[in-house]
C-alpha positions in Angstrom: -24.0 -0.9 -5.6 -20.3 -1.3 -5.8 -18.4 -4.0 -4.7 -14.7 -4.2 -4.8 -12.6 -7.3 -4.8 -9.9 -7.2 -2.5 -6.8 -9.3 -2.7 -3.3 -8.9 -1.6 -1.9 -7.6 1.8 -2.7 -4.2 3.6 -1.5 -1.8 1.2 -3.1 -3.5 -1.2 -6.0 -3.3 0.2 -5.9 0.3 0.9 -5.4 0.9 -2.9 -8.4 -1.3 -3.8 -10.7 0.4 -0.8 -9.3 4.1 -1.9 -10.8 3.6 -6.0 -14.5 1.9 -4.2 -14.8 4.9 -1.8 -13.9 7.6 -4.8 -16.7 5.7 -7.1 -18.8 5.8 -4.3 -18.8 9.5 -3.3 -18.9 10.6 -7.0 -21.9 8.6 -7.9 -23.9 8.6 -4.1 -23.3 4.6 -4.4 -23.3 2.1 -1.9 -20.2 0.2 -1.8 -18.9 -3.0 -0.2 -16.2 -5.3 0.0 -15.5 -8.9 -1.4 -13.0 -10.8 1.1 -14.0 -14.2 -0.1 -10.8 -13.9 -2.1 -8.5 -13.7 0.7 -9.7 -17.1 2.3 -9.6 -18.5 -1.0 -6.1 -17.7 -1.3 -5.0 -19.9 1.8 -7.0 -22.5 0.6 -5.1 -23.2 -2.5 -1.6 -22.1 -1.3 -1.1 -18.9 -2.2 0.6 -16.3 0.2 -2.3 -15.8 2.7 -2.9 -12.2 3.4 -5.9 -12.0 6.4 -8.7 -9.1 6.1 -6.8 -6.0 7.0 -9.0 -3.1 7.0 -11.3 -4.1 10.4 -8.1 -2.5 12.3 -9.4 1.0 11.1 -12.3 3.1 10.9 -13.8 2.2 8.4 -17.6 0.9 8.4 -18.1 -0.3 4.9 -19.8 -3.3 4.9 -18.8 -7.1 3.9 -21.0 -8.1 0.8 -23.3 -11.1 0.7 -22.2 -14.2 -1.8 -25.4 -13.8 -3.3 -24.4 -9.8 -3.8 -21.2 -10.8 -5.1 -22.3 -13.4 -7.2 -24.9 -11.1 -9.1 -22.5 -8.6 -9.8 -19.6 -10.7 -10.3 -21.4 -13.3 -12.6 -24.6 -11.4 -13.9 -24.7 -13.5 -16.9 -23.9 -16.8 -15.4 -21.4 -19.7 -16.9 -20.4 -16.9 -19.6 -19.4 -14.4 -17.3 -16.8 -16.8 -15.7 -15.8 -18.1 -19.3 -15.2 -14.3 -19.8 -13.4 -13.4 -16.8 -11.2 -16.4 -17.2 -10.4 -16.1 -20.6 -9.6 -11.9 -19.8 -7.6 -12.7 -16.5 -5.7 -15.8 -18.0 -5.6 -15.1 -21.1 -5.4 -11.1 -21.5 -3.4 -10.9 -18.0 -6.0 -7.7 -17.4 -4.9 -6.9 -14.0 -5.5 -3.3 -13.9 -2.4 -2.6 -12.3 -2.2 1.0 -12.5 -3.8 4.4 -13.9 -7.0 3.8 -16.0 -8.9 7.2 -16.0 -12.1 5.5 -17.9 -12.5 3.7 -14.6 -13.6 6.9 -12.8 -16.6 6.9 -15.2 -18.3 3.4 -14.1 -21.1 3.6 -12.3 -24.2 1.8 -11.5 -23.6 -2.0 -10.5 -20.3 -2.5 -10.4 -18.1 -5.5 -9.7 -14.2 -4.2 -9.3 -11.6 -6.4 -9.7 -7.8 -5.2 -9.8 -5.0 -3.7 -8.0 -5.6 -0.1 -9.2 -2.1 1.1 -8.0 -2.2 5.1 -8.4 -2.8 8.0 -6.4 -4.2 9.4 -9.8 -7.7 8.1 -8.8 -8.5 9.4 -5.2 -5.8 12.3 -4.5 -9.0 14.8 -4.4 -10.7 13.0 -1.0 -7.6 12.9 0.8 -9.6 13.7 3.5 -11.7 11.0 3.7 -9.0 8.7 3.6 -7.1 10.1 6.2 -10.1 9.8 8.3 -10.9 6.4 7.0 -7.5 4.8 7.3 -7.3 5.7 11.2 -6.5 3.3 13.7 -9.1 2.7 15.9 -7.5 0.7 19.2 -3.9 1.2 18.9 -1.9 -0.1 21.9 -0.2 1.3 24.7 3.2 0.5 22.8 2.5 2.2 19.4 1.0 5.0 20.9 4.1 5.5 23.2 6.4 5.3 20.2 3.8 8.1 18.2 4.6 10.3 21.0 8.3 9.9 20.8 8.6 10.4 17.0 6.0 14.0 17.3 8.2 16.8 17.3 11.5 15.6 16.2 12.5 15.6 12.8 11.9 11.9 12.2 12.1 10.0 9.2 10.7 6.1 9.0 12.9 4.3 6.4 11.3 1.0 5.4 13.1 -1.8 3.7 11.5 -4.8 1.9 13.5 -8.0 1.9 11.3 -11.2 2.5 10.2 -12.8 -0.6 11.8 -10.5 -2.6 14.8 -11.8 -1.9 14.3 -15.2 -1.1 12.0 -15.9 -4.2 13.6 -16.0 -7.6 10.3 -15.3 -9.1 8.9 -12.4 -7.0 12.9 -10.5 -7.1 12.7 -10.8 -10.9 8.7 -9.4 -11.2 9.6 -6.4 -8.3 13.3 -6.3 -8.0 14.8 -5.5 -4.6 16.2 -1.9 -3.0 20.1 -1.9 -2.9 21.8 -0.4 -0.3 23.2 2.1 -2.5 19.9 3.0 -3.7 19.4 3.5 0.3 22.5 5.4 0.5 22.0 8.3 -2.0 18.3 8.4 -0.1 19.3 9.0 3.5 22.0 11.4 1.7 19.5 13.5 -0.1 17.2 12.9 3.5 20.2 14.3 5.3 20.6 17.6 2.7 17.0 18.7 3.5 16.0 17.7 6.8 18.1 19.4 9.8 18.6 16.5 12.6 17.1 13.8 11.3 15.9 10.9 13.4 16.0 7.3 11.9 13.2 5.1 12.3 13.6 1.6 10.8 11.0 -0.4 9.5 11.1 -3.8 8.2 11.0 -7.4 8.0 14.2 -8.4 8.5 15.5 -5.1 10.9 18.6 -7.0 11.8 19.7 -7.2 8.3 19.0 -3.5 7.5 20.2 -1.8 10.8 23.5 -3.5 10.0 23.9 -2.7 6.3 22.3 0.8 6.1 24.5 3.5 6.4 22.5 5.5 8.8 24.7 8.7 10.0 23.4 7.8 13.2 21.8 4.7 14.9 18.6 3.9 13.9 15.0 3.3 16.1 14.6 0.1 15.0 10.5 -0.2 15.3 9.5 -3.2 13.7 9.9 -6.7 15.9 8.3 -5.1 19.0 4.8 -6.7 18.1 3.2 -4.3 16.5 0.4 -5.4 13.9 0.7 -3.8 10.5 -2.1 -1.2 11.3 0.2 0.1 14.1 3.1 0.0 11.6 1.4 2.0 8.9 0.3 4.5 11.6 3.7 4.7 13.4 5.0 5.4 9.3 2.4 8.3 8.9 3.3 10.0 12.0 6.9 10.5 10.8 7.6 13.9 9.5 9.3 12.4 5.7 10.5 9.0 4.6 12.1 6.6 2.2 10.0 3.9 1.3 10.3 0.7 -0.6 8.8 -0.7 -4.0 5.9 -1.9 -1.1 2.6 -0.4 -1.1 3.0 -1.5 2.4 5.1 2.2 3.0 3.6 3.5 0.0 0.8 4.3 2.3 2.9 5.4 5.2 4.5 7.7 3.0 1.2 9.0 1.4 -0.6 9.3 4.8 2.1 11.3 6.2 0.5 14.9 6.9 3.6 17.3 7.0 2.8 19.6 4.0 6.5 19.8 3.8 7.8 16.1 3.7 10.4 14.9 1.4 9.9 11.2 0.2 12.5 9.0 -1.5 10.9 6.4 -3.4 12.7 3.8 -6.1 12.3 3.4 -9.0 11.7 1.3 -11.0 8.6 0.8 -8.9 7.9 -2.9 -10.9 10.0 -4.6 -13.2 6.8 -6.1 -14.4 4.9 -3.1 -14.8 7.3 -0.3 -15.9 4.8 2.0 -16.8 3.5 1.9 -13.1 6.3 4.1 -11.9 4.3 7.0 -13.2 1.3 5.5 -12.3 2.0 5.2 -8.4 4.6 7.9 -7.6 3.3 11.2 -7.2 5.1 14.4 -8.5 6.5 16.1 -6.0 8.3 12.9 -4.2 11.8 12.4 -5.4 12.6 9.3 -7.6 15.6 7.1 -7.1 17.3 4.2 -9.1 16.5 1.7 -6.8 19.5 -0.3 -8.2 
């Protein structure tokens, strides 16, 4: 059995879900999913992000505590000694690209962030199926049918936290507007009529500071949940994304074989080593400065 640990919000999630389901294929293993974390998380005042994956079709199952606790703790009061003294201590995160993890098998317990395309780009497939939408409403489906056949391109900006807390900017930085500016231009060199779809949490903000050569669809504030978000983001035709996993997955979901995406980078001032990690090769990198 394999259970992974999930912790963050939806693109997170997605990341952590994407390494279980590759593990599981390879090895003909069952896998589940640990979400006691994310309760935890509101309990002790940490930014509470809710159980995201339901929204989609995916059937893996929730594991048991006494699942979790076997794998998780197999030898007991030394296996939390352990992982406190690796997670405090060593800061092992496991952030980004780790081939050896591809190799474990049997009884697993997995517990990280595993940020990289590197280690489930070959069932594509799967995911695409897996990370589908099952009830979308009448309002994002009526937007999906508006941005199908045009040349659209959903731009998403990231503000929030990462510019409101000193600690979070200084760990992920923050997209400048003339990072955004030399991204719609190189958008607006490739893509003939482009139509500008604007995602983000504070839309206001962005519609007014962007310089879009034309008026943006503003999409997010119509009360759409995330799931509708990430699917209204896959159904453009190319993008420019933030340092957010959140359009990562827009971005990556997209299925135009010919779609140019702008990503920034550094993707983590933290992690520098994760830009090549998370971006794959053929989008185009931009100083996100």
């Amino acid at each position: 059995m394999i259970i992974i640990n999930l912790k963050g919000g939806l693109g997170n999630q997605f990341f952590q879900y994407a390494l279980g389901r590759k593990l599981a294929l390879t090895h003909s293993q069952q896998l589940k999913l640990d979400i006691d974390g994310l309760d935890r998380a509101n309990k002790v005042g940490d930014i509470y992000r809710p159980f995201a994956l339901s929204s989609f079709a995916i059937t893996t199952p929730i594991a048991a505590p006494d699942e979790v606790r076997v794998l998780k703790y197999p030898y007991f009061i030394l296996s939390k000694l352990a992982r406190r003294f690796r997670f405090k201590i060593l800061r092992q995160m496991h952030v980004g690209w780790e081939p050896e993890a591809l190799n474990l098998n049997g009884d697993i317990y997995l517990d990280g962030f595993w940020q990289s395309y590197k280690y489930f780009e070959d069932i594509r497939e799967n995911l695409l199926a897996d990370f589908t939408v099952r009830y979308p409403s009448t309002n994002a489906l009526s937007i999906q049918i508006q941005m199908q056949g045009t040349s659209a391109v959903f731009v998403h900006v990231r503000r929030g936290d990462y510019v409101s807390n000193p600690k979070v900017r200084a760990t992920q930085g923050v997209c400048s507007v003339a990072y955004y500016e030399r991204a719609i231009a190189i958008i607006s060199e490739r893509v003939s009529h482009p139509v500008w779809y604007l995602f983000s949490d504070d839309p206001e903000w962005a519609a007014a500071n962007l310089p879009f050569p034309t008026a943006p669809i503003i999409v997010s504030g119509k009360g759409l949940t995330d799931a509708e978000e990430i699917m209204l983001m896959s159904s453009a035709s190319h993008a420019i994304i933030a340092n957010s996993t959140f359009s990562w997955w827009g971005a990556w979901l997209i299925r135009n074989p010919d779609k140019t995406i702008v990503a920034p980078i550094p993707w983590s001032e933290a992690h520098p080593k994760l830009t090549n990690d998370i971006l794959p090769l053929s989008w185009i990198p931009v100083p996100k400065t």
